[in-house]
C-alpha positions as CSV (number, residue, x, y, z in Angstrom):
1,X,-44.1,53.7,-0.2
2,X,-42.9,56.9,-1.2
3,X,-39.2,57.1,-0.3
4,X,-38.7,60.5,-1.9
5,X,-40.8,61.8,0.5
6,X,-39.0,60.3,3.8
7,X,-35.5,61.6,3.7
8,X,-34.3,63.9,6.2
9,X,-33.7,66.5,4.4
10,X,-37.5,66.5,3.4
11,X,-38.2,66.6,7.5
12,X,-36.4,69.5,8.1
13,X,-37.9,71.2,5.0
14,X,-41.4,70.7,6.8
15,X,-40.6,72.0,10.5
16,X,-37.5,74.1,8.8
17,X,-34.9,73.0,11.3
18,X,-31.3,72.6,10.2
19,X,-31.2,69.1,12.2
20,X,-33.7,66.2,11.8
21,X,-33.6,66.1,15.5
22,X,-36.7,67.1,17.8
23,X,-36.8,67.5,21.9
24,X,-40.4,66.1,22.9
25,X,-43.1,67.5,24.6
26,X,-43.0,65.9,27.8
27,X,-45.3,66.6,30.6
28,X,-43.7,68.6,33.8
29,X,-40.1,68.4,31.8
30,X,-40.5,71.0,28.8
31,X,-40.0,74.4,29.4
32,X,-39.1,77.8,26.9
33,X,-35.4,78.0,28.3
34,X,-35.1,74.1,26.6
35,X,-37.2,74.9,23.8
36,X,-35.3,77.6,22.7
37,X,-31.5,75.7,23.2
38,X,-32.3,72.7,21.3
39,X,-34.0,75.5,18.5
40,X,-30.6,77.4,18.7
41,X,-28.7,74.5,18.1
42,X,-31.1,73.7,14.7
43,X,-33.4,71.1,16.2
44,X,-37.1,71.6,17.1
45,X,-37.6,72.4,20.4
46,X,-41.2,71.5,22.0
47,X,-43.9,72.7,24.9
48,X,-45.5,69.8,26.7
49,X,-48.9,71.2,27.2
50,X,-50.2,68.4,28.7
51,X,-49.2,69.9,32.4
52,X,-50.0,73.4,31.3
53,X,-53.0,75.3,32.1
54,X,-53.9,77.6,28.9
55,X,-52.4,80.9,30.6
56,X,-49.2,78.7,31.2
57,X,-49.1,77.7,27.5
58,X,-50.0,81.2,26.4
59,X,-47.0,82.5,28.3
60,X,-44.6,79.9,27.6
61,X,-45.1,80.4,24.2
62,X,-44.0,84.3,24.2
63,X,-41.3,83.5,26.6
64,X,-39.7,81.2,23.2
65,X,-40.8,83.9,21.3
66,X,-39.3,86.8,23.1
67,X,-35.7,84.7,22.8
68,X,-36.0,82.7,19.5
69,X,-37.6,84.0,15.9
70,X,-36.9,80.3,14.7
71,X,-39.5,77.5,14.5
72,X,-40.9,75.5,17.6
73,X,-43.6,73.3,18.5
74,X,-46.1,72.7,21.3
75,X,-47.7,68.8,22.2
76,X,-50.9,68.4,23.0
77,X,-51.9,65.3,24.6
78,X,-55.6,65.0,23.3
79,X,-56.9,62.7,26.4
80,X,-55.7,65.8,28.8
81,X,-58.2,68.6,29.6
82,X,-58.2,71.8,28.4
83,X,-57.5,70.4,25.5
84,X,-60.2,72.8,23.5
85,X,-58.6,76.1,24.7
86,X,-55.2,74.5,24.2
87,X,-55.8,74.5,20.4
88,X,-57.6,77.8,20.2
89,X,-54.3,78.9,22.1
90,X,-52.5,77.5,19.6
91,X,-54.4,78.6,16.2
92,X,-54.7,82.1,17.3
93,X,-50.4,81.8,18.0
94,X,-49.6,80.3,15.0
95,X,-47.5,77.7,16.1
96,X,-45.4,76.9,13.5
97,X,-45.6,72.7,14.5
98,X,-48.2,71.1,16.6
99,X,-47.7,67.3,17.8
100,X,-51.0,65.6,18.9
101,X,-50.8,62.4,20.8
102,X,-52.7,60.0,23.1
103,X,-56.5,60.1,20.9
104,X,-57.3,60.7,17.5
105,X,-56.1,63.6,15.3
106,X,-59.1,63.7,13.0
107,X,-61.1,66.7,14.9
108,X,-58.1,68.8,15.0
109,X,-55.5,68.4,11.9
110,X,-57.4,70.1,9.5
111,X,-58.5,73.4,11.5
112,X,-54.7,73.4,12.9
113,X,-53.5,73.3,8.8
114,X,-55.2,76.2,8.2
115,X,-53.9,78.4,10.9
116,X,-51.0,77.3,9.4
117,X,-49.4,74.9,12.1
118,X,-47.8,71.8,10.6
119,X,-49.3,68.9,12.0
120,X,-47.5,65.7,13.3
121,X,-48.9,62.6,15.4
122,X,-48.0,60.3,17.7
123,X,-48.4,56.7,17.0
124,X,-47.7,52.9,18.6
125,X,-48.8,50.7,15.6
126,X,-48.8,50.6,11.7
127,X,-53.0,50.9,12.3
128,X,-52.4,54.4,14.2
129,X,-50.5,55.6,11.4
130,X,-52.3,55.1,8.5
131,X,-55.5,56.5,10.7
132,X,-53.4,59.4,11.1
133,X,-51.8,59.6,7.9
134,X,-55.5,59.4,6.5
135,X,-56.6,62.6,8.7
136,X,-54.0,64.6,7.3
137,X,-51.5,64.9,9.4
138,X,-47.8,65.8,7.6
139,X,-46.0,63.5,9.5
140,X,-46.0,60.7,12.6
141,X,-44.0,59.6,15.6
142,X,-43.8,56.1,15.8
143,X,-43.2,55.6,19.0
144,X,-41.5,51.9,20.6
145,X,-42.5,50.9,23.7
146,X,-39.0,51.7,25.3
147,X,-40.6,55.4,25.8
148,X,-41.0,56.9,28.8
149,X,-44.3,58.4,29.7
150,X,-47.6,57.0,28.4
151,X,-47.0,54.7,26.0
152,X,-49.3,52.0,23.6
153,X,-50.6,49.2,25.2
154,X,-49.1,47.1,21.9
155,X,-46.1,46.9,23.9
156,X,-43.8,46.9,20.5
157,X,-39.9,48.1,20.5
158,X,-38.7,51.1,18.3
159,X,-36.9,48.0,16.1
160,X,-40.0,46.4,15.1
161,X,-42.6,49.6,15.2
162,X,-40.5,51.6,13.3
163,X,-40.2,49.3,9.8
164,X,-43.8,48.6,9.9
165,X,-44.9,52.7,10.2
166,X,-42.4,53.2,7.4
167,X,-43.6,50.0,5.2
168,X,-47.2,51.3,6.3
169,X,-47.6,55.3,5.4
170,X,-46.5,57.6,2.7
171,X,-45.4,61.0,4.9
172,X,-42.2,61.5,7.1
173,X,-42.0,58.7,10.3
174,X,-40.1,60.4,13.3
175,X,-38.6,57.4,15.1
176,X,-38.8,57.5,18.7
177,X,-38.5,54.9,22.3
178,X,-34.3,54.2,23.1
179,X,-32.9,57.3,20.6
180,X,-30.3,59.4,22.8
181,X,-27.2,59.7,20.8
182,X,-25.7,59.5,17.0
183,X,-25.6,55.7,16.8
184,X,-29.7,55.5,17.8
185,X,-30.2,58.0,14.9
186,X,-28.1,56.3,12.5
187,X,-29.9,53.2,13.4
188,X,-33.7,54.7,12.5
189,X,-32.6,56.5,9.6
190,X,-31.3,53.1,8.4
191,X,-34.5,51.7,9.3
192,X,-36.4,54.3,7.2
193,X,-37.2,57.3,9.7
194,X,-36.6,60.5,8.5
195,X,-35.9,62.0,11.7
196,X,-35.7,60.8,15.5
197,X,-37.8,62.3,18.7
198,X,-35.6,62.5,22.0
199,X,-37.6,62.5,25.6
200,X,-35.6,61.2,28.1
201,X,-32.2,62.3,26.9
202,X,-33.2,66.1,27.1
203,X,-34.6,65.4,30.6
204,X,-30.7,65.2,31.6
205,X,-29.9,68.2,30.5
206,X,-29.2,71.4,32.0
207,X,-32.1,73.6,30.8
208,X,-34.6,71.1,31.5
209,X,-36.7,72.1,34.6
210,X,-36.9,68.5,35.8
211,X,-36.0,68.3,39.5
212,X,-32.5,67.7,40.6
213,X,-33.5,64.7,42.8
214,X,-35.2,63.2,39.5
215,X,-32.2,63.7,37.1
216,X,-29.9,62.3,40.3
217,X,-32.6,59.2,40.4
218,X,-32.2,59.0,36.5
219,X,-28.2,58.9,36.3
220,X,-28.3,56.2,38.9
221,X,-30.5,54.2,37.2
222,X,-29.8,50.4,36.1
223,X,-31.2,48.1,33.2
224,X,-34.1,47.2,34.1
225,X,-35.4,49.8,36.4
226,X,-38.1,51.1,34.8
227,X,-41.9,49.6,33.8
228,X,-44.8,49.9,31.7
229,X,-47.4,49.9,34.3
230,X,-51.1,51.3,34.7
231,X,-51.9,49.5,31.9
232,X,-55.9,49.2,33.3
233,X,-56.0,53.2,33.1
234,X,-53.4,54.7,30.7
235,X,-49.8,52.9,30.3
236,X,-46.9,54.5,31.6
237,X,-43.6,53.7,31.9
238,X,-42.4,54.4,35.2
239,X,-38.5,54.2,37.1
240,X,-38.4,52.6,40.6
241,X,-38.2,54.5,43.7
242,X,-37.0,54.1,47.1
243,X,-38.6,51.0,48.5
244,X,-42.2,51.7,49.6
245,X,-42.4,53.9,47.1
246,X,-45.3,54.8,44.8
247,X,-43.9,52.0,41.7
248,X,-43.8,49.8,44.4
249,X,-47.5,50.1,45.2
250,X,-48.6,49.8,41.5
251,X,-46.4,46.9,41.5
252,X,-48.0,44.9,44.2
253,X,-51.3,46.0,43.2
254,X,-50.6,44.8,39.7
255,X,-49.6,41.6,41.5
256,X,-52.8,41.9,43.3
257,X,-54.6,41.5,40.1
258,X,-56.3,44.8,41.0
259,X,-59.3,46.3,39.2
260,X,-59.0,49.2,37.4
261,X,-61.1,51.2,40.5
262,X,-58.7,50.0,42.8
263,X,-56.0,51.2,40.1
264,X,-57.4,55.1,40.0
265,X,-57.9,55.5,43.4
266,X,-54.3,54.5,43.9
267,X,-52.9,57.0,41.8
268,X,-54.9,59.5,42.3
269,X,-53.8,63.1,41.3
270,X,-51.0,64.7,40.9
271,X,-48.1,62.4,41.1
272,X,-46.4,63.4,38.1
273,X,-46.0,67.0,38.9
274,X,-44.8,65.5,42.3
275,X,-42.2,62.9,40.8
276,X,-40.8,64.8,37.7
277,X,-41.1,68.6,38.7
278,X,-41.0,68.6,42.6
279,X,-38.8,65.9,43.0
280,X,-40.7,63.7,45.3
281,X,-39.2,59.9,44.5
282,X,-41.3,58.5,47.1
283,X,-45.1,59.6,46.2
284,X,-44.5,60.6,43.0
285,X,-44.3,59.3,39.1
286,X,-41.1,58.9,37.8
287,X,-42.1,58.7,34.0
288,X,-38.2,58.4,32.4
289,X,-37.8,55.9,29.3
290,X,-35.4,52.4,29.8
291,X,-32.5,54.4,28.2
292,X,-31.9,55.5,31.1
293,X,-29.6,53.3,32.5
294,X,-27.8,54.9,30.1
295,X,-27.9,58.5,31.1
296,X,-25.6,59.5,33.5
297,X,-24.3,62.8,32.1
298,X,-26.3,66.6,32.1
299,X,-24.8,68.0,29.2
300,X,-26.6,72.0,27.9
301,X,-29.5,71.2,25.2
302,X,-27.2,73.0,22.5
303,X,-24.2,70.7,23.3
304,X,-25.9,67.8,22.7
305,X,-27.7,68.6,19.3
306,X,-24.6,69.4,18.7
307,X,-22.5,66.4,19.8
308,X,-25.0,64.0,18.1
309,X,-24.5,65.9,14.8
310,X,-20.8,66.0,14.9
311,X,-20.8,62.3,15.5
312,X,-22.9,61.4,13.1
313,X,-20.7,63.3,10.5
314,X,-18.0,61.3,11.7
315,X,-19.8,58.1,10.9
316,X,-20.2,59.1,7.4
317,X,-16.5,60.3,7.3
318,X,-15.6,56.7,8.9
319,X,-17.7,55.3,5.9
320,X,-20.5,54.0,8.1
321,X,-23.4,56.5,7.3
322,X,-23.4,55.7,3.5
323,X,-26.3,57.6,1.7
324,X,-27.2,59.6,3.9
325,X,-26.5,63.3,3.2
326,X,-26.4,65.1,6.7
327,X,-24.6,68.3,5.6
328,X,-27.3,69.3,2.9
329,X,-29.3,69.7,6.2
330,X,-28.0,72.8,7.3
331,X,-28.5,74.9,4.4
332,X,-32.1,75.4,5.7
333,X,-33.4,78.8,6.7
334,X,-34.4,79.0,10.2
């Protein structure tokens, strides 16, 4: 284990943010008005291809480009289709960071490296990241199993995945799964990370062109609420509806001990756009992570980097962030 090669400081040297702090690419809930807040604010704002088609992504991009010269990345969920024109979108850009996720990075890191993207995957087990580590990639997510969205069928928390990526790999680990606020980043930096990877806390925020009815769904939520489920086709982690609702028919199918036919023909297609963008609580996927019993608050992108950086300085000032030199951070060009 390299440690010198982990620090924070070393993260934002690679995607050149002033924060170690990164907004993911989530599917139907990443858009260029977030990208470019959480970039404005020193984090690294990112495009959730996976509910793009290429024009989409093409224009999105020069929409962050036309309101932010600073860095920015674009996820690519490599079981989603279009996946070939996405990249070719996304060499011929130059995207300055490119997360893969959901398949293997090994076709793709090396022809992304020399368009001269940085290269970062997303992981749910030590195995994952030393595969990925071994393609080339500068850096991995290590992703718990809090997450919302698709997730690894390991089923392991950000606690236990974290140390064991860290232990495992010698580039930067991005912790994500449950980080939302300065005491979840303290936490993975103290566990090794170099850097933390927030979903569901920049879904409740005011750029983010989630649906209202989602967000109100979100900030009502309690402990509890939410479930891996799918897990014959491609886990998710899903937040309960109404009663009757679409989690309620995966969860009485699941009861069922339903085959994975049964499974795809239930969900269909669709549902996410229906759930997260269109706001459709009944018919729709609600793909939110648990931390979202405790999310009650829609704050702007740019407050909240900023928040989560102010109270982490605190912590140091407080004497309980020892070693860890956040204000060398901001001396990076963006």
């Amino acid at each position: 284990m390299n440690c010198s090669a982990r620090t924070p400081q070393v993260l934002c040297e690679l995607l050149r943010t002033q924060h170690p702090i990164i907004q993911a690419g989530m599917v139907w809930c990443t858009g260029s008005d977030l990208v470019v807040a959480v970039g404005k604010a020193g984090g690294l704002g990112t495009l959730g291809a996976g509910s793009m088609y290429p024009d989409e992504l093409r224009d999105e991009i020069a929409q962050v480009r036309a309101q932010w010269g600073g860095p920015f990345a674009v996820n690519v969920p490599l079981l989603y289709p279009a996946v070939e024109e996405h990249m070719e979108t996304l060499m011929k850009e130059r995207v300055p960071v490119v997360f893969t996720s959901a398949g293997s990075p090994r076709k793709w890191t090396e022809q992304l490296k020399s368009a001269g993207s940085t290269v970062v995957h997303v992981v749910s087990s030590a195995a994952f990241a030393l595969k990925a580590e071994a393609a080339g990639v500068d850096a991995v997510v290590a992703e718990g199993f809090e997450a919302g969205g698709h997730n690894g069928r390991e089923e392991t928390t950000t606690l236990c995945l974290l140390p064991e990526v860290v232990d495992a790999v010698n580039i930067p680990v991005i912790a994500a799964g449950g980080i939302h606020d300065a005491r979840s980043l303290l936490a993975a930096l103290a566990l090794g990370a170099s850097g933390v990877q927030m979903g569901s806390r920049f879904v409740m925020t005011q750029e983010n062109p989630a649906h209202t009815r989602f967000k109100q769904r979100i900030a009502e939520a309690g402990a509890g609420e939410t479930r891996l489920m799918l897990k014959q086709l491609t886990p998710v982690r899903l937040l309960r509806g109404p009663e009757g609702s679409f989690f309620d028919q995966v969860a009485e199918a699941e009861a069922a001990r339903s085959d994975s036919d049964v499974m795809r023909s239930l969900l269909g297609r669709g549902r996410a756009k229906r759930g997260m963008r269109e706001g459709d609580l009944m018919e729709g996927e609600l793909e939110i992570g648990q931390v979202s019993a405790l999310l009650n608050d829609l704050p702007g992108a740019g407050d909240l980097v900023q928040g989560i950086v102010d109270r982490y300085r605190s912590f140091r000032t407080e004497g309980m962030a020892p070693g860890f030199h956040w204000d060398a951070l901001s001396q990076n060009p963006r």
